[in-house]
PQR file of N, CA, C, O and H, with PARSE charges and radii, in Angstrom:
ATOM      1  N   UNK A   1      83.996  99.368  81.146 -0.4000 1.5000
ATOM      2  CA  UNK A   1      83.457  99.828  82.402 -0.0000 2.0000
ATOM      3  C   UNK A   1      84.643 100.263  83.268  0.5500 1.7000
ATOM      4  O   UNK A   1      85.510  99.416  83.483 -0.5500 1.4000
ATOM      5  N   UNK A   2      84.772 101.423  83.762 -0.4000 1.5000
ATOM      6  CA  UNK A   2      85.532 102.021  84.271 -0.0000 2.0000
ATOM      7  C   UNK A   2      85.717 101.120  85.737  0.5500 1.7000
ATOM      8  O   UNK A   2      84.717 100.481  86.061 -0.5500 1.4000
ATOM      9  H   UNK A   2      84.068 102.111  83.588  0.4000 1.0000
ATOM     10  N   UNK A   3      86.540 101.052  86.360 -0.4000 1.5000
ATOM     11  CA  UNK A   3      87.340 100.561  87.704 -0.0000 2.0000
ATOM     12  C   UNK A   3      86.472 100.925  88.465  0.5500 1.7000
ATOM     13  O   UNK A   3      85.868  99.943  88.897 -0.5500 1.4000
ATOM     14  H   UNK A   3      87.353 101.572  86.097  0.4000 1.0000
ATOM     15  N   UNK A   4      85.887 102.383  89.072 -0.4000 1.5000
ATOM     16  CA  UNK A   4      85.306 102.854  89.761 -0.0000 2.0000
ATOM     17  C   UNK A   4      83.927 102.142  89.964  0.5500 1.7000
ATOM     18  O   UNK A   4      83.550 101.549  90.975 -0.5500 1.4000
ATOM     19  H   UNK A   4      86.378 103.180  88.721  0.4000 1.0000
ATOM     20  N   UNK A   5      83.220 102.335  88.723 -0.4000 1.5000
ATOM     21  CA  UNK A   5      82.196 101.645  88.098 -0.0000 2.0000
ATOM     22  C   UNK A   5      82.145 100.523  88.984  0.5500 1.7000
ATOM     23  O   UNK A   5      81.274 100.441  89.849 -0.5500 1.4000
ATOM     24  H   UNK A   5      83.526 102.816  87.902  0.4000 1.0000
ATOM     25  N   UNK A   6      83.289  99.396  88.770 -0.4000 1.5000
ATOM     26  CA  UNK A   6      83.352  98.392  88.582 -0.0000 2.0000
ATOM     27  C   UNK A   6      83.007  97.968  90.120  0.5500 1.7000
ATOM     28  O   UNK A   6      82.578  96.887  90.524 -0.5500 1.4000
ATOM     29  H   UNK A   6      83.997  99.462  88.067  0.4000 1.0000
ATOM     30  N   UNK A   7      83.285  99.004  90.763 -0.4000 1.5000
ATOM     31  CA  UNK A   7      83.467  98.552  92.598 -0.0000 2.0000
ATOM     32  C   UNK A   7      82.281  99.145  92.974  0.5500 1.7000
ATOM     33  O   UNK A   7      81.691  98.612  93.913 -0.5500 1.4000
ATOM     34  H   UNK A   7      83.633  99.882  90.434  0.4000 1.0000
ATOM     35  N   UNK A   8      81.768 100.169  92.442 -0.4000 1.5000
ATOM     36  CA  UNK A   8      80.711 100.635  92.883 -0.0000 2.0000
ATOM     37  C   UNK A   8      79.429  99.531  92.906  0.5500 1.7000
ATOM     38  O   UNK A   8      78.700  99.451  93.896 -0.5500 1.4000
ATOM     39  H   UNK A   8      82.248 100.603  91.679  0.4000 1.0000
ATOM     40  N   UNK A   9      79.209  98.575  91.545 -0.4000 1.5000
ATOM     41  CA  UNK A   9      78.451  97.945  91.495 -0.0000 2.0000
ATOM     42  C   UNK A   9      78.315  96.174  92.513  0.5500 1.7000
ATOM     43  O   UNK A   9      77.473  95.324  92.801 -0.5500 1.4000
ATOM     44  H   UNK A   9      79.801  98.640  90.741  0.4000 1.0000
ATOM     45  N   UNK A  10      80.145  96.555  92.757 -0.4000 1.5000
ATOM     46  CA  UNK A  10      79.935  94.981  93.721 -0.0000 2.0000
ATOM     47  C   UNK A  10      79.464  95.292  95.150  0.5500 1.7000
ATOM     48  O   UNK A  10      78.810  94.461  95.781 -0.5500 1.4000
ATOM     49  H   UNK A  10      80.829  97.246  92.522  0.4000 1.0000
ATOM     50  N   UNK A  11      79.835  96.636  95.723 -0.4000 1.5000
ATOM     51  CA  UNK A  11      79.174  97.455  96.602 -0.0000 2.0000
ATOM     52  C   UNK A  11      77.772  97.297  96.850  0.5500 1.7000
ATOM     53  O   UNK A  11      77.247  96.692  97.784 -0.5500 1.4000
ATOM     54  H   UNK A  11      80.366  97.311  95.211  0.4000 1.0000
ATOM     55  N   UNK A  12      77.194  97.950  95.844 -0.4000 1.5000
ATOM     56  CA  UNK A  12      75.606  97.711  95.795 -0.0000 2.0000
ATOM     57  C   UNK A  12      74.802  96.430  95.620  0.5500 1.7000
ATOM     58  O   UNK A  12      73.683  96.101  96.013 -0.5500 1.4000
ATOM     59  H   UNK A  12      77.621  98.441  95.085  0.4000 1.0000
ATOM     60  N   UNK A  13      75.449  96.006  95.123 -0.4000 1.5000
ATOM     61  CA  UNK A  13      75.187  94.077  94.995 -0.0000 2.0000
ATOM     62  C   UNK A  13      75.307  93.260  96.505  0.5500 1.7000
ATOM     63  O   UNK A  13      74.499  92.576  97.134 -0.5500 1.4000
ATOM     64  H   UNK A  13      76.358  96.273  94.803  0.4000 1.0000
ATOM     65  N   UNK A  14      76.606  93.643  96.742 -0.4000 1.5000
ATOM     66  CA  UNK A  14      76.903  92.989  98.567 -0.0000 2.0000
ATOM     67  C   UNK A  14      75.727  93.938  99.338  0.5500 1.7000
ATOM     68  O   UNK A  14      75.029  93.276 100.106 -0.5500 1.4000
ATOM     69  H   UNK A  14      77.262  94.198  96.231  0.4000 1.0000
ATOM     70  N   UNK A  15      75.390  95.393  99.260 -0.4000 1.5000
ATOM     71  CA  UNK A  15      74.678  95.195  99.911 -0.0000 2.0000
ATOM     72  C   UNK A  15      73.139  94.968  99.821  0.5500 1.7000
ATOM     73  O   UNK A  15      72.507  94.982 100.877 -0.5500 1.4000
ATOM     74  H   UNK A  15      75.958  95.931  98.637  0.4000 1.0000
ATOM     75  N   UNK A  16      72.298  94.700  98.305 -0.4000 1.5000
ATOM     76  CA  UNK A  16      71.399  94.003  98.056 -0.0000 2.0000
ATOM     77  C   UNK A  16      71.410  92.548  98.458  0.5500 1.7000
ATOM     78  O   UNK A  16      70.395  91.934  98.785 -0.5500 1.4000
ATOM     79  H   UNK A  16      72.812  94.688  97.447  0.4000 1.0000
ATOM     80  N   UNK A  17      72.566  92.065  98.413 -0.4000 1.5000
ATOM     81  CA  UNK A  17      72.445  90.882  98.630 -0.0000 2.0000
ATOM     82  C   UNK A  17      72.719  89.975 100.757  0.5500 1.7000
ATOM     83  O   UNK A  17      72.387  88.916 101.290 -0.5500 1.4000
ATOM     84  H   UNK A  17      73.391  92.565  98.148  0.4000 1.0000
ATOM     85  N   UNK A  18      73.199  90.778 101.037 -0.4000 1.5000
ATOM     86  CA  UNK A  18      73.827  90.648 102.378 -0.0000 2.0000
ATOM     87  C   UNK A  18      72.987  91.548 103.139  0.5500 1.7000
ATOM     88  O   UNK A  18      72.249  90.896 103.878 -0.5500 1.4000
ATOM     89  H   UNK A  18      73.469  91.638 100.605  0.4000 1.0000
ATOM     90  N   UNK A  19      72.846  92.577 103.224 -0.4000 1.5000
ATOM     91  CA  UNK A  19      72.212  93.598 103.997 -0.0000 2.0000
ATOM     92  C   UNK A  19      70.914  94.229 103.918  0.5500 1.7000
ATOM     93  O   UNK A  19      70.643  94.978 104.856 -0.5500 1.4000
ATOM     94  H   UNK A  19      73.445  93.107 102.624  0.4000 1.0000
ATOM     95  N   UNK A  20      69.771  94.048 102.709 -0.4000 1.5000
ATOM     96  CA  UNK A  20      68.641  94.037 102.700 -0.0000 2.0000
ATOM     97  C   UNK A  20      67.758  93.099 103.522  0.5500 1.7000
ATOM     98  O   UNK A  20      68.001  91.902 103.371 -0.5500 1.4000
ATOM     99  H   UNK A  20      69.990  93.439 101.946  0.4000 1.0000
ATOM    100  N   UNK A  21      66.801  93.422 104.344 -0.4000 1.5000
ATOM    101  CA  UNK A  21      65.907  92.390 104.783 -0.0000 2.0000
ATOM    102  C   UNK A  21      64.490  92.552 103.933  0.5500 1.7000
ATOM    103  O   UNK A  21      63.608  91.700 104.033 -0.5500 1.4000
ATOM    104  H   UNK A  21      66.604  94.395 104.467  0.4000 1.0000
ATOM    105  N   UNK A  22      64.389  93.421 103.307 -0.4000 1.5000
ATOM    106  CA  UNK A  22      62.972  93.897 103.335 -0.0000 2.0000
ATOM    107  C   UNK A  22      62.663  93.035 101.871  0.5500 1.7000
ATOM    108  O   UNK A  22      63.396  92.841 100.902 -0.5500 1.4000
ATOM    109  H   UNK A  22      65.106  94.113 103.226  0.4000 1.0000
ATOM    110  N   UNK A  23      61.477  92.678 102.107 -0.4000 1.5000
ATOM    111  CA  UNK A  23      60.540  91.640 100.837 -0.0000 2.0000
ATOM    112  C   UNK A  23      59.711  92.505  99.596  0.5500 1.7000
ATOM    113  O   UNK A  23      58.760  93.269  99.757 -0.5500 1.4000
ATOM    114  H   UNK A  23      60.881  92.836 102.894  0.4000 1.0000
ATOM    115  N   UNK A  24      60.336  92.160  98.410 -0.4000 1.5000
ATOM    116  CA  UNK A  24      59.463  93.377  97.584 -0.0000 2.0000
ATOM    117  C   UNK A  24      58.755  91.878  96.804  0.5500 1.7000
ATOM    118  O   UNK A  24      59.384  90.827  96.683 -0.5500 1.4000
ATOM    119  H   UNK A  24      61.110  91.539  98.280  0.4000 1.0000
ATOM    120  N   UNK A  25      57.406  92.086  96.364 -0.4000 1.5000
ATOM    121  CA  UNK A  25      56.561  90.684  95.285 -0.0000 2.0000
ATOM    122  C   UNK A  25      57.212  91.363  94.338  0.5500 1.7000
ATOM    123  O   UNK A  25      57.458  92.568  94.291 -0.5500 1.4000
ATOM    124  H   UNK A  25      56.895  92.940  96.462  0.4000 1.0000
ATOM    125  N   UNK A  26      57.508  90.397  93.490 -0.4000 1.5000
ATOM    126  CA  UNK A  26      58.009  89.959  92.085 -0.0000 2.0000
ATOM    127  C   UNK A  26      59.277  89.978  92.004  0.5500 1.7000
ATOM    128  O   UNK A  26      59.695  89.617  90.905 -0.5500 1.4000
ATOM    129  H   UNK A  26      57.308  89.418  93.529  0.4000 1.0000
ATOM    130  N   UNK A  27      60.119  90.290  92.823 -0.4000 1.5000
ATOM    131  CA  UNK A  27      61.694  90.300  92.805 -0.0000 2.0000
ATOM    132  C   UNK A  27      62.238  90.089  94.262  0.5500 1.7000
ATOM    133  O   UNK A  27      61.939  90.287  95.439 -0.5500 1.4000
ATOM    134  H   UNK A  27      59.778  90.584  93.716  0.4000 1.0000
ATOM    135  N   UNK A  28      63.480  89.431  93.249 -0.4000 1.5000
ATOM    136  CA  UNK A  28      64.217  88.843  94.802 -0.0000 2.0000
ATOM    137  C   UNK A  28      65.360  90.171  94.799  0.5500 1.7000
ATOM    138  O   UNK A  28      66.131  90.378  93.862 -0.5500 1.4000
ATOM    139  H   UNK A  28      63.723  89.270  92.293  0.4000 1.0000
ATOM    140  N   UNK A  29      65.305  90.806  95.749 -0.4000 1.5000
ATOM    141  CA  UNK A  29      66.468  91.738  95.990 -0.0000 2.0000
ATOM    142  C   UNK A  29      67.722  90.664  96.126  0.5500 1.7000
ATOM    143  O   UNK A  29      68.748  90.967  95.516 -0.5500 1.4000
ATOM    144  H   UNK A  29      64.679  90.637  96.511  0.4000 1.0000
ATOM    145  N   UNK A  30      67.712  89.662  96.742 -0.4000 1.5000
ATOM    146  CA  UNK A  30      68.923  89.353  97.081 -0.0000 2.0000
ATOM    147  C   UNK A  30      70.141  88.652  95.769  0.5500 1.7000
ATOM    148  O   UNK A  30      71.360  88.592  95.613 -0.5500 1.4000
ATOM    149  H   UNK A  30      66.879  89.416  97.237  0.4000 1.0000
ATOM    150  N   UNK A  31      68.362  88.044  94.741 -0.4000 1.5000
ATOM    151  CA  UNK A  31      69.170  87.952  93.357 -0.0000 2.0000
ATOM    152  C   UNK A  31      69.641  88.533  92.233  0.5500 1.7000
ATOM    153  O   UNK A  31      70.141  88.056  91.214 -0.5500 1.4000
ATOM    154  H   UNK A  31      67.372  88.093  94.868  0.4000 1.0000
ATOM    155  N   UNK A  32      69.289  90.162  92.741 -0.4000 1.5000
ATOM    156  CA  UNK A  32      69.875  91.082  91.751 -0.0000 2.0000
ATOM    157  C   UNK A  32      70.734  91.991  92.713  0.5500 1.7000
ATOM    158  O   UNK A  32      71.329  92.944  92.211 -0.5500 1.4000
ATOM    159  H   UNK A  32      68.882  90.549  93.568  0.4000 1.0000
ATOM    160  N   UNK A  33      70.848  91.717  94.261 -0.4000 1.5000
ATOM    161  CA  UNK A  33      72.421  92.124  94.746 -0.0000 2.0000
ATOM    162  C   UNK A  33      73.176  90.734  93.953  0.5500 1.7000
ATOM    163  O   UNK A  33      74.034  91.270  93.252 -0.5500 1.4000
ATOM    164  H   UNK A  33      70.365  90.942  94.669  0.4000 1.0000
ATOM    165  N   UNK A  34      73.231  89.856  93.821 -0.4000 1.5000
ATOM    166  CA  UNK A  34      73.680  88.550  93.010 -0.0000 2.0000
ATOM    167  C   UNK A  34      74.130  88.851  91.367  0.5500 1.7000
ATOM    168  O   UNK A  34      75.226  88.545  90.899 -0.5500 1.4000
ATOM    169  H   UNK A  34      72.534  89.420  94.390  0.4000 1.0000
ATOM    170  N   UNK A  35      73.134  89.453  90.693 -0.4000 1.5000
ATOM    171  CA  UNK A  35      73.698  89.784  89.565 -0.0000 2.0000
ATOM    172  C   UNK A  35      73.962  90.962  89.254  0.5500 1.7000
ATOM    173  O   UNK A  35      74.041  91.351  88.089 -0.5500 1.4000
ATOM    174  H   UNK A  35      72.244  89.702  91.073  0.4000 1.0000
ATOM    175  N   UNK A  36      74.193  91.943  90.652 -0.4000 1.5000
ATOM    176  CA  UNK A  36      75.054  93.160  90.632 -0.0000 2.0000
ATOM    177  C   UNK A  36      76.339  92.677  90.771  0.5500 1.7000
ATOM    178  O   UNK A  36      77.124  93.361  90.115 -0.5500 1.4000
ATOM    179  H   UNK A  36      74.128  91.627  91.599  0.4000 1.0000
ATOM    180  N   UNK A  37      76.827  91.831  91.325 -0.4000 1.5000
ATOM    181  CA  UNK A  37      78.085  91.601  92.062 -0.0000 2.0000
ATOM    182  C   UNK A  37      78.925  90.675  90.897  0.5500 1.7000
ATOM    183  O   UNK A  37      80.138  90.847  90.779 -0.5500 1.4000
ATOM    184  H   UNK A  37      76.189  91.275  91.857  0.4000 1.0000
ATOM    185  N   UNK A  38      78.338  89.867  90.203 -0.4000 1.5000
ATOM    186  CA  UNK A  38      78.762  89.014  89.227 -0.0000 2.0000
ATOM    187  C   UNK A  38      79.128  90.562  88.112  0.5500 1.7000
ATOM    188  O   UNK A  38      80.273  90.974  87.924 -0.5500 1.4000
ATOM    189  H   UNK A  38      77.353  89.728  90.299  0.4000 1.0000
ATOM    190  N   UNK A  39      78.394  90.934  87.757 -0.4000 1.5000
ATOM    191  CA  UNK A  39      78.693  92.185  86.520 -0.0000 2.0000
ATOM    192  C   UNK A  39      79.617  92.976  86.726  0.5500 1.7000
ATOM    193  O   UNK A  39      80.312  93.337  85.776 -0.5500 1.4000
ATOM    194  H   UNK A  39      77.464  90.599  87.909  0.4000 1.0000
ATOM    195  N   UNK A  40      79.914  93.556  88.330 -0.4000 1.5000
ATOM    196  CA  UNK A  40      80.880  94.528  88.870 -0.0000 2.0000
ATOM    197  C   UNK A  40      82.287  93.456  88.528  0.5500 1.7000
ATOM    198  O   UNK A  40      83.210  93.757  87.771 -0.5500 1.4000
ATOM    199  H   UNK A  40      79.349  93.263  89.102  0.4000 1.0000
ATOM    200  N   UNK A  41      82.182  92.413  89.150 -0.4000 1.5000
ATOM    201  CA  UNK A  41      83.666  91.715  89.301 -0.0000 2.0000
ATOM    202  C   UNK A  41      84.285  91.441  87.662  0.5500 1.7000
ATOM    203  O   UNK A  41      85.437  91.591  87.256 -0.5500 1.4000
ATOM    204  H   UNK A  41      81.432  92.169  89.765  0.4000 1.0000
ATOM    205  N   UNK A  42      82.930  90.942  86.840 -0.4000 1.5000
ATOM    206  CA  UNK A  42      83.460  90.770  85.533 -0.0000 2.0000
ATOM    207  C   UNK A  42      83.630  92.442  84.502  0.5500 1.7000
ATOM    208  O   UNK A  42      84.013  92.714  83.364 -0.5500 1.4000
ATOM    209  H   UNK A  42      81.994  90.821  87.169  0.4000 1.0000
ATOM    210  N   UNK A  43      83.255  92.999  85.337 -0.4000 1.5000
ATOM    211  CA  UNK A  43      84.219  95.083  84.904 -0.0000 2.0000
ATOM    212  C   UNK A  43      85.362  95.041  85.281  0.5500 1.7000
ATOM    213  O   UNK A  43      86.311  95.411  84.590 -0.5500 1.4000
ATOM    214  H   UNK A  43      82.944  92.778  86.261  0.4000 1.0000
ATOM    215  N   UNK A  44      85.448  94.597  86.402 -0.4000 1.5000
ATOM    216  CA  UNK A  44      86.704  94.945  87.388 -0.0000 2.0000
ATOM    217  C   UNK A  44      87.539  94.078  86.726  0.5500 1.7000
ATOM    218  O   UNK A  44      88.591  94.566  86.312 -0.5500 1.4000
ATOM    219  H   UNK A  44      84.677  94.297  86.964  0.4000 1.0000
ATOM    220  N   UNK A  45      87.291  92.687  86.483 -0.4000 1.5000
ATOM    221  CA  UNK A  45      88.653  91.917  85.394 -0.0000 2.0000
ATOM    222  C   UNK A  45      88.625  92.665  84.399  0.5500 1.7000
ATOM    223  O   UNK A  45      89.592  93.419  84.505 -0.5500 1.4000
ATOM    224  H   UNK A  45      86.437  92.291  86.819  0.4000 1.0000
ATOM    225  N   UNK A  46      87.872  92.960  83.180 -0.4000 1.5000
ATOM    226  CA  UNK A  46      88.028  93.319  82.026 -0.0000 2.0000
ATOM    227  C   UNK A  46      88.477  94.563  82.543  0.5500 1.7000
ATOM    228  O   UNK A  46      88.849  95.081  81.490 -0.5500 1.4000
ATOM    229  H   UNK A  46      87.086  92.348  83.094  0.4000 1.0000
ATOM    230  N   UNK A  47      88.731  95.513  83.537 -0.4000 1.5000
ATOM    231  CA  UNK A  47      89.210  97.038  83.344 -0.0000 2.0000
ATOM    232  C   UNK A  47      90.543  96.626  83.893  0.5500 1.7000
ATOM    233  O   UNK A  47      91.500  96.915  83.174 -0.5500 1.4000
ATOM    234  H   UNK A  47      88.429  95.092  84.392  0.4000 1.0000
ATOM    235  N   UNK A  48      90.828  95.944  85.138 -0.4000 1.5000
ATOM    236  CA  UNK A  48      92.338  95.510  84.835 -0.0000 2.0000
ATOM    237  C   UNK A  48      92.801  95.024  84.098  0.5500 1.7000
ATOM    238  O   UNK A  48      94.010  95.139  84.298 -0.5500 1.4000
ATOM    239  H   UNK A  48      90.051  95.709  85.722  0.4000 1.0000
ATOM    240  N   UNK A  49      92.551  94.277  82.949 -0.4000 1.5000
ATOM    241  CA  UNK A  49      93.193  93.669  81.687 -0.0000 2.0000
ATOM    242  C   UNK A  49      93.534  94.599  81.025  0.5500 1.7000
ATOM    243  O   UNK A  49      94.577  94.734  80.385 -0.5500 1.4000
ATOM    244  H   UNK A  49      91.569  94.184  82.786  0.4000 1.0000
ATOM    245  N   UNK A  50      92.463  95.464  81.172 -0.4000 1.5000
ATOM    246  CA  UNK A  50      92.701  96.814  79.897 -0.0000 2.0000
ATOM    247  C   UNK A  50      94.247  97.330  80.344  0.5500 1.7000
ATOM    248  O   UNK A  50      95.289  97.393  79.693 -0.5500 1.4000
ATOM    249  H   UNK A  50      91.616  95.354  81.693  0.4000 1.0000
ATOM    250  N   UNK A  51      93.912  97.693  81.833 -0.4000 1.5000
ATOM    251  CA  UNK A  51      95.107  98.652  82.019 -0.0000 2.0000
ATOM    252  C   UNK A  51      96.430  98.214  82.255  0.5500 1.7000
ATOM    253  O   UNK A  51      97.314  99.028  82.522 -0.5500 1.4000
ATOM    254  H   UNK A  51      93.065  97.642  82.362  0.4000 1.0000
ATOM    255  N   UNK A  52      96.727  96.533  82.152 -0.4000 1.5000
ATOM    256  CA  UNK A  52      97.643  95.829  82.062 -0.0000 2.0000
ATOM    257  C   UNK A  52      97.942  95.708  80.678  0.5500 1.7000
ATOM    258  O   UNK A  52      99.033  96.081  80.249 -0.5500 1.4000
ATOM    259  H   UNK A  52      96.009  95.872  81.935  0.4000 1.0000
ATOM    260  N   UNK A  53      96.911  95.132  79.810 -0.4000 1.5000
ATOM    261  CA  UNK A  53      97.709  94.854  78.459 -0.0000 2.0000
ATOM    262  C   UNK A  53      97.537  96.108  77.371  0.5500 1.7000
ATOM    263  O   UNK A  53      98.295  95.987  76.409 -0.5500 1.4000
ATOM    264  H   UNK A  53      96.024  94.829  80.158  0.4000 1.0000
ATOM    265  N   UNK A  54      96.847  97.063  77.347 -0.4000 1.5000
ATOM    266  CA  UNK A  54      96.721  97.898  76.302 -0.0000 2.0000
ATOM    267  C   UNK A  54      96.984  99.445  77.003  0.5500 1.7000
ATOM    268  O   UNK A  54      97.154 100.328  76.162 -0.5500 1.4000
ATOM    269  H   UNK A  54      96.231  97.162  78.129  0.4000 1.0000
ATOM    270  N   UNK A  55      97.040  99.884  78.443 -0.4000 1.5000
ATOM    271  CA  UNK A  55      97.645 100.788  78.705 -0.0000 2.0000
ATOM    272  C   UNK A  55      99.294 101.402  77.768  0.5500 1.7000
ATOM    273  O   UNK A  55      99.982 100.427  77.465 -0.5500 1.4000
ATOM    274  H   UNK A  55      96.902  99.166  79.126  0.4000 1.0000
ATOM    275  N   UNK A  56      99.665 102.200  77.510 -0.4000 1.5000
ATOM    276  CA  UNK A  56     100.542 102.822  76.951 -0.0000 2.0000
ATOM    277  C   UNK A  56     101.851 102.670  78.019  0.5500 1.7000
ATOM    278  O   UNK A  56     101.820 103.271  79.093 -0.5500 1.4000
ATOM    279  H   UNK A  56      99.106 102.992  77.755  0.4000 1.0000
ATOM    280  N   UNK A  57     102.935 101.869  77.664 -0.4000 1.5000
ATOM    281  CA  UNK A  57     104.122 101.610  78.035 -0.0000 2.0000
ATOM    282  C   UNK A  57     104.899 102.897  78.424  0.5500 1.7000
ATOM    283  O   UNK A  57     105.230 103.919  77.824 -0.5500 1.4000
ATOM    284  H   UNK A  57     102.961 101.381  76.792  0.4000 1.0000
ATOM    285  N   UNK A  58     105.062 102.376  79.778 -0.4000 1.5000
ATOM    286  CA  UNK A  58     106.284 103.580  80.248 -0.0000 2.0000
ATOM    287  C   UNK A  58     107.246 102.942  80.435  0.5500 1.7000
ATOM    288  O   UNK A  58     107.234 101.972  81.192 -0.5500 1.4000
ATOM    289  H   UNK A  58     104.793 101.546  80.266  0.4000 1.0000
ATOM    290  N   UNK A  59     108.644 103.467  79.580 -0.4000 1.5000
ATOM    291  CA  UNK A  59     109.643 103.248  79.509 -0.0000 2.0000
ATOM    292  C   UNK A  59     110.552 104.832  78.979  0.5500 1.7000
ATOM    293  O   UNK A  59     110.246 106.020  79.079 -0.5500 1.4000
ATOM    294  H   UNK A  59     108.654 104.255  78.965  0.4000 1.0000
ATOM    295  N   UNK A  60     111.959 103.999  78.307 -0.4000 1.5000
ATOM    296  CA  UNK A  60     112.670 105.332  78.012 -0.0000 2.0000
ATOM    297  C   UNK A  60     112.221 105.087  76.500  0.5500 1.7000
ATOM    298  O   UNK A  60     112.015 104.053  75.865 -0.5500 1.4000
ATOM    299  H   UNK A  60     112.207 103.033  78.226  0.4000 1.0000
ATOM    300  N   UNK A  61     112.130 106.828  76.077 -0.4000 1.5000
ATOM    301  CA  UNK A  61     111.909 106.973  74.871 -0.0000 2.0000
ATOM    302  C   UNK A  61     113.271 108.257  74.659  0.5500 1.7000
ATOM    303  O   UNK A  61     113.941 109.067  75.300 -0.5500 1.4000
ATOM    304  H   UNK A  61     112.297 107.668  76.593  0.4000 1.0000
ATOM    305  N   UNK A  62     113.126 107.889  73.723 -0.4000 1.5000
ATOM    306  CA  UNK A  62     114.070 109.129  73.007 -0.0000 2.0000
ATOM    307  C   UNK A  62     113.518 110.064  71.500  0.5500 1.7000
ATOM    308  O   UNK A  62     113.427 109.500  70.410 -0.5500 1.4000
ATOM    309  H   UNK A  62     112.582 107.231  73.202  0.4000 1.0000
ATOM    310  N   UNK A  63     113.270 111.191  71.652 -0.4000 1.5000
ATOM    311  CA  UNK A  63     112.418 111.614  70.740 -0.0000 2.0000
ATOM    312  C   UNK A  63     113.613 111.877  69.376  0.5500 1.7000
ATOM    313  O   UNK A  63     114.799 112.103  69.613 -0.5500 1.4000
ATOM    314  H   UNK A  63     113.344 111.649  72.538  0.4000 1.0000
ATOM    315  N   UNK A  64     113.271 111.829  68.523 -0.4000 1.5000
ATOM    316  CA  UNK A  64     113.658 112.269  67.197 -0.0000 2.0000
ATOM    317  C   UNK A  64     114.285 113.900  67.310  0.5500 1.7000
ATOM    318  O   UNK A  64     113.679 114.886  67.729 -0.5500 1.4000
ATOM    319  H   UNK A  64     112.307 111.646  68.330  0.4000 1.0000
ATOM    320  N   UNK A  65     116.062 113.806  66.660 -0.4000 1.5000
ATOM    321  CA  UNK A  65     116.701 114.788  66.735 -0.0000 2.0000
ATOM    322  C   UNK A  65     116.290 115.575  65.369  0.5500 1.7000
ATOM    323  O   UNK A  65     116.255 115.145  64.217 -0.5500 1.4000
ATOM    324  H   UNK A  65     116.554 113.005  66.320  0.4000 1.0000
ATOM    325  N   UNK A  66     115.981 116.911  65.895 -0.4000 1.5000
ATOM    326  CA  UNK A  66     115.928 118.059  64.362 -0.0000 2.0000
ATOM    327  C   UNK A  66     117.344 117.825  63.575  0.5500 1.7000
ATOM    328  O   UNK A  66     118.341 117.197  63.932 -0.5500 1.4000
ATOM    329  H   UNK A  66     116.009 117.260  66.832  0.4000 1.0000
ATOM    330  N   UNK A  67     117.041 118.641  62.234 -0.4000 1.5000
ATOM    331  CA  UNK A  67     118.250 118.809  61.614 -0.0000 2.0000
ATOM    332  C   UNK A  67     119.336 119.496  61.972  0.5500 1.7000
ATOM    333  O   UNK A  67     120.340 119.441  61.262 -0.5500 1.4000
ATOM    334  H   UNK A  67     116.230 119.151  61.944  0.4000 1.0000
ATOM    335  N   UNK A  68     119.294 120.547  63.582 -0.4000 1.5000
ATOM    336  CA  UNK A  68     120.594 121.046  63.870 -0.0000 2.0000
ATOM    337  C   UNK A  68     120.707 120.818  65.140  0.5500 1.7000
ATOM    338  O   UNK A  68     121.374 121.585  65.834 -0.5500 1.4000
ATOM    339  H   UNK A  68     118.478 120.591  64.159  0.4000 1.0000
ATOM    340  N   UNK A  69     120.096 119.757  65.657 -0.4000 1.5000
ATOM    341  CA  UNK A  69     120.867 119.413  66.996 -0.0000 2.0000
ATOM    342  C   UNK A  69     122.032 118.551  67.578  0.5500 1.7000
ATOM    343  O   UNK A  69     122.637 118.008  66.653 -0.5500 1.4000
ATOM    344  H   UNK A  69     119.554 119.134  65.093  0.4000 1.0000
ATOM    345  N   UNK A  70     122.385 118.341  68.417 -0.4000 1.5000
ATOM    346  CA  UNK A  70     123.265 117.460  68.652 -0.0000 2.0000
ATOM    347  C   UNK A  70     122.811 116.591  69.545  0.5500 1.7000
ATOM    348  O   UNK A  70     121.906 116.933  70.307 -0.5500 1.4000
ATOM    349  H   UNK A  70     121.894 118.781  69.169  0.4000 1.0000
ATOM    350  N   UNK A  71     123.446 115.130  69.607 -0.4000 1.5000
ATOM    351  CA  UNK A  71     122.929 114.501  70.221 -0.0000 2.0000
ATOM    352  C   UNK A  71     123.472 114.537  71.800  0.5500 1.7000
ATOM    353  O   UNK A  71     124.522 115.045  72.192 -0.5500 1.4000
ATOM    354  H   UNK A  71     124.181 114.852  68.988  0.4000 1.0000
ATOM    355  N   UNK A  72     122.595 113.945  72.486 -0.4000 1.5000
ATOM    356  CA  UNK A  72     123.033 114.011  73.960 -0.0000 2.0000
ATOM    357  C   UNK A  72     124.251 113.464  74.831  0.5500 1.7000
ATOM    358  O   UNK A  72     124.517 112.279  74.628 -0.5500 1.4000
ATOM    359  H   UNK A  72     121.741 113.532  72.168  0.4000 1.0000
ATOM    360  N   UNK A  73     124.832 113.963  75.528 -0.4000 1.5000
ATOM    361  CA  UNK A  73     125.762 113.309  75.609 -0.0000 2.0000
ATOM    362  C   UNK A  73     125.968 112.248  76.465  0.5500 1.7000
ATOM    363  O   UNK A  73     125.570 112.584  77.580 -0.5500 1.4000
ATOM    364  H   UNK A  73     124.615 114.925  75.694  0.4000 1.0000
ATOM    365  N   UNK A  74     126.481 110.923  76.464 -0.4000 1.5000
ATOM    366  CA  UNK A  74     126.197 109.577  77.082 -0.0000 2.0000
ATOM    367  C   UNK A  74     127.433 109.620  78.092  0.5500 1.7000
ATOM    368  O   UNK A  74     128.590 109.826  77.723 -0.5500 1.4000
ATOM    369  H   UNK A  74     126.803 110.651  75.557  0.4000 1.0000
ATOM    370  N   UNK A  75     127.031 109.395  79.443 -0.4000 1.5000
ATOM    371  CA  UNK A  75     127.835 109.565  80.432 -0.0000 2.0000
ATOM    372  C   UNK A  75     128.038 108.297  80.985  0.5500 1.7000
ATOM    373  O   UNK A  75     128.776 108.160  81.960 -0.5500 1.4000
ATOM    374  H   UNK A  75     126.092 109.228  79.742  0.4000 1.0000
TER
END
């Protein structure tokens, strides 16, 4: 679940759950702003984990020299 995703749904949850007054029979709005907000936060960990542990490392790379180049020179 994308980051965006992830906030969008605690959004809509806080405000099902906090800012609705209105009474619908057979459902509690305020317990599915409740299990909007639980689902968004557990995206939002699992999409920062992602982009902490399996994002692609930036560092220095040095690419592979052809057969007639020279190498760079170290200053």
């Amino acid at each position: 679940m994308p980051l965006g995703t992830s906030l969008f749904l605690i959004a809509v949850g806080a405000i099902l759950r906090y800012a609705v007054t209105v009474t619908v029979s057979g459902i509690s709005l305020a317990t599915v702003g409740l299990i909007l907000i639980v689902v968004g936060v557990a995206g939002l960990i699992l999409s920062v984990l992602y982009m902490l542990l399996w994002a692609p490392r930036r560092g220095s790379y040095e690419r592979p020299m052809g057969p007639h180049e020279e190498p760079p020179p170290r200053w």
